[in-house]
N, C-alpha and C positions, 0 to 999 in steps of 0.2 A: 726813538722810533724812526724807521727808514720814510725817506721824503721822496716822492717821484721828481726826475728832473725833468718831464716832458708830460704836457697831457694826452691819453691813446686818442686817438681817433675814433670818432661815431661810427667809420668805414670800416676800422682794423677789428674796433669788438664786434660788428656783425657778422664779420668774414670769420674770426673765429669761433664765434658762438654754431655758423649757418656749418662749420668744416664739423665738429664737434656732434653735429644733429646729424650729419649726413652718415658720419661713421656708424650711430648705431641702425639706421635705417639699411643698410646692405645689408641681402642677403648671405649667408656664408657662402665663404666657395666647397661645391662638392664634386667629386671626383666618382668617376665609374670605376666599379671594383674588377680586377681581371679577372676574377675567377667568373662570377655572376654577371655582371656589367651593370648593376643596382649601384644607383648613385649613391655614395657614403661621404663622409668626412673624410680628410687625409689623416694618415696617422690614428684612424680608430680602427676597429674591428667594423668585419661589415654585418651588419644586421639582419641581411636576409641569409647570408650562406657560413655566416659566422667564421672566416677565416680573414685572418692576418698576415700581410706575406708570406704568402704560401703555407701556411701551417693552419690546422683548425685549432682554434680558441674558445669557440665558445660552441657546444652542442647543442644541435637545434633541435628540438619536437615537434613532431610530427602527429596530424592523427590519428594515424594507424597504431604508432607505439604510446598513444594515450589511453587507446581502447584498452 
């Protein structure tokens, strides 16, 4: 069994425990879509106008064509 040759620090485990809490507390980053300017994820489809670099991906409904 492996032996530590130093003990951590009281300072070092809180600093990476307090770094470790912090990353999941941020919000994502989101980016305005250029088609719509509807904040989205990068790299997704956008959700309100459903295109993806310049190409439609995904068809949206509407409720005219639900009637």
């Amino acid at each position: 069994m492996a032996l530590q040759k130093r003990r951590m620090g009281r300072g070092r485990i809180h600093a990476r425990r307090s770094a470790w809490a912090n990353r999941k507390m941020h919000k994502p980053y989101t980016a305005a879509c250029p088609n719509c300017s509807a904040p989205r994820l990068p790299h997704r489809v956008c959700m309100q106008c459903g295109q993806y670099r310049g190409e439609q991906i995904v068809e949206q409904t509407t409720a005219e064509t639900e009637e």
